[in-house]
N, C-alpha and C positions, 0 to 999 in steps of 0.2 A: 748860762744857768739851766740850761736843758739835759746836761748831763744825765746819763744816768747809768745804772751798774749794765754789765755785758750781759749777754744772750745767758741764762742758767740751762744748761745742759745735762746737768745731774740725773736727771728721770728719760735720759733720752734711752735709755736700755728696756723699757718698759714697753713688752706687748701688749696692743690696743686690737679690740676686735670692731672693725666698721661695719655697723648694722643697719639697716634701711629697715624702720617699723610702719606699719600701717598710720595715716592720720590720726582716728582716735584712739590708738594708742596711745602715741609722742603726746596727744593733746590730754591726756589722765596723767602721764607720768610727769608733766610741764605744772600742773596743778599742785604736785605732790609737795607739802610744805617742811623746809627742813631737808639736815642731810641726816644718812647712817640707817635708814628704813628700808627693810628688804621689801623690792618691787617684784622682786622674781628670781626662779631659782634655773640654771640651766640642767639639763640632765644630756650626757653622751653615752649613746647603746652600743654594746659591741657588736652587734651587726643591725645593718638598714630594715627597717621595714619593710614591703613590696612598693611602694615608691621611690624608694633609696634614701628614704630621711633617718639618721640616727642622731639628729640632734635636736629640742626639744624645750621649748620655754614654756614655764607654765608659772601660771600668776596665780596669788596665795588667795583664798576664798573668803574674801573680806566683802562687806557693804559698799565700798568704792569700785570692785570691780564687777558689783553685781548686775550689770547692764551692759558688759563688754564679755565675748570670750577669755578663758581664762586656759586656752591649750595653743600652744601655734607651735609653727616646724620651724626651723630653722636651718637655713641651707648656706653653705657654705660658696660662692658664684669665685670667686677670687684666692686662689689658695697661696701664690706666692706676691703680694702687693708690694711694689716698687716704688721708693721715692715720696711715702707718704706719710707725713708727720701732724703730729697733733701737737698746738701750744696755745698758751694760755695768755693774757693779760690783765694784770693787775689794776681791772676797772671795775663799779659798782657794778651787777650784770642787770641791774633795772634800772639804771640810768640808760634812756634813749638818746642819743648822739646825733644829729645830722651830719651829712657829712662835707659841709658848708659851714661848720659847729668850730673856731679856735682848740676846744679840748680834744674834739675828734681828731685832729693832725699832732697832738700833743705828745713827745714820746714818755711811753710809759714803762717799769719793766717788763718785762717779757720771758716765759720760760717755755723750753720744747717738755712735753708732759707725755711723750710717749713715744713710739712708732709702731703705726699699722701695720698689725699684721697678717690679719685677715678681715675679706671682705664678704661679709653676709648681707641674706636678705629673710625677714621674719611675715609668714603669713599664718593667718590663724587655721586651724582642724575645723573644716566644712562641718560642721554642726548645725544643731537647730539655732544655735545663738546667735552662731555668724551669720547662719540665713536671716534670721530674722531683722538683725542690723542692715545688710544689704537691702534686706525689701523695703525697711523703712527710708535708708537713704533716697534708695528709684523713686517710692513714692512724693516722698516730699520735692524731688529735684524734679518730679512731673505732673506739679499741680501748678496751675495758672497763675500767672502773674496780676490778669485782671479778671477780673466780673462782671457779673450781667446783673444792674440794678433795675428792679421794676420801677415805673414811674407811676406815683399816681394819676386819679383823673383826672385832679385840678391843674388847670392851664393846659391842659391839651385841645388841641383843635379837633373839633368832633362835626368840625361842618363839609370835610370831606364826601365821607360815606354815609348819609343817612338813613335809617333804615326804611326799607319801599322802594327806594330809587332804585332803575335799573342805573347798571354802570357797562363796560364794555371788556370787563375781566375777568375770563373765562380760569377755571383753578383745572387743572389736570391730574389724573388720577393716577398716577403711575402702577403700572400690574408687583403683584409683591412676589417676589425673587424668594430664593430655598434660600440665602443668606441673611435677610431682613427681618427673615422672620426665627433668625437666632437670637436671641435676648441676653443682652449681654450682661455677664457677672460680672461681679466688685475685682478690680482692677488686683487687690490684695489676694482674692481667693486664686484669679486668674496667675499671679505669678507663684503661686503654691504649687500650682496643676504643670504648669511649663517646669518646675523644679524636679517637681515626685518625676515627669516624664523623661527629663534628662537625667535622672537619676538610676533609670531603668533602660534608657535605651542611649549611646552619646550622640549621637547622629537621629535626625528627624526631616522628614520632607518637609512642605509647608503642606501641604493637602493632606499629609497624615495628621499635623499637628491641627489645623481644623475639624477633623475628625476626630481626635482626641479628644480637644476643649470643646467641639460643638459653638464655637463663637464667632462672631461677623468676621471676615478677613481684615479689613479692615481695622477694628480695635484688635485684631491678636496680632496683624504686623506691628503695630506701634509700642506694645508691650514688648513683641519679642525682640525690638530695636533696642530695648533697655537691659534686657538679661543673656541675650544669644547674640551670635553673628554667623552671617550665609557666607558659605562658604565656595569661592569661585572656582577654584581647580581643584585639582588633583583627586584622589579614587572617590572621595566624598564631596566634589562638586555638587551645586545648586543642594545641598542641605545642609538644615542650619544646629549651631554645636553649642553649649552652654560659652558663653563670656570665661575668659584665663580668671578671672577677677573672683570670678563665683566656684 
């Protein structure tokens, strides 16, 4: 009784372009309700820009994409793809299946809906929009997991240290350092300032980029751990370059 019709082949002639899109990308266009709605238009230039991008997705200026970039490049990584087929299954596609599930092992039909032809990857045009996405992401992916709750007075033991008593705990004064007595900016403003700088220069020491921000080493490594990376060899050894990502 499991029968069912043969492999449909029909659309196997159909070039398919295989794109790799940023997360919240795929994550607006997964939202998108209904078929037949234009998400985007391509454009192809007759010749490259100074980065060698002549290919070019831009998304329509609607209130859905008003909180994402709406320009990115589109590069072509794969130009002769082998052996790569796209098909489909004739299953509800929001029906969740285990795969311990009777229906998930159940044959269903099946049709090949295309063949890859090329393999791309889409990143968006470094803008203020993108930047500004980025720095929301760093941020929130580096704020603390817990907190520091005050306690009240009640129920605390306060027969410790009372006040008059000598005790035998000396506090130490530490001398204040040219680093300490940098005062550190809002982590937000601070990743603006590392951006404007890699923006002007690609390459940066760490003692120039203290000098730049004027900020504790300290909080400016841990920041720059989020948007840059140092680089170990070659002619720009020990200085550090904006993150591929940014």
């Amino acid at each position: 009784e499991d029968d069912i019709d043969d492999l449909d082949m029909s659309e196997l002639g159909n070039k398919v372009w295989l794109v790799k899109v940023p997360k919240f990308l795929a994550d607006k266009w997964r939202d998108v309700d209904g078929s037949g709605q234009e998400i985007g238009k391509v454009r192809i230039f007759d010749k490259p820009d100074a980065k060698g991008n002549s290919i070019s997705l831009i998304l329509p200026d609607t209130a859905e994409n008003s909180e994402i970039p709406k320009d990115y490049n589109l590069r072509v990584v794969n130009n002769q793809v082998q052996n790569m087929l796209i098909f489909s299954e004739l299953r509800d596609p929001k029906e969740v299946l285990k795969p311990t599930s009777t229906l998930a092992n159940k044959p269903v039909p099946t049709a090949l809906t295309g063949t890859i032809h090329h393999e791309c990857t889409v990143t968006p045009t470094f803008n203020e929009k993108y930047q500004d996405i980025m720095r929301r992401r760093t941020v929130e992916a580096g704020k603390p997991v817990r907190s520091v709750r005050l306690l009240s007075d009640q129920g605390r033991n306060t027969s410790m240290f009372r006040q008059g008593e000598n005790t035998d705990f000396v506090t130490a004064h530490k001398k204040p350092t040219g680093d300490s007595r940098m005062a550190r900016m809002d982590r937000k403003d601070l990743m603006d300032l590392l951006f404007s700088a890699f923006e002007r220069y690609p390459y940066w020491s760490f003692k120039g980029l203290v000098e730049q921000t004027k900020q504790p080493a300290a909080f400016l490594k841990e920041v720059l751990a989020d948007v840059a990376i140092l680089n170990k060899r070659g002619p720009y050894a020990a200085t550090y370059s904006i993150k591929p990502e940014f």
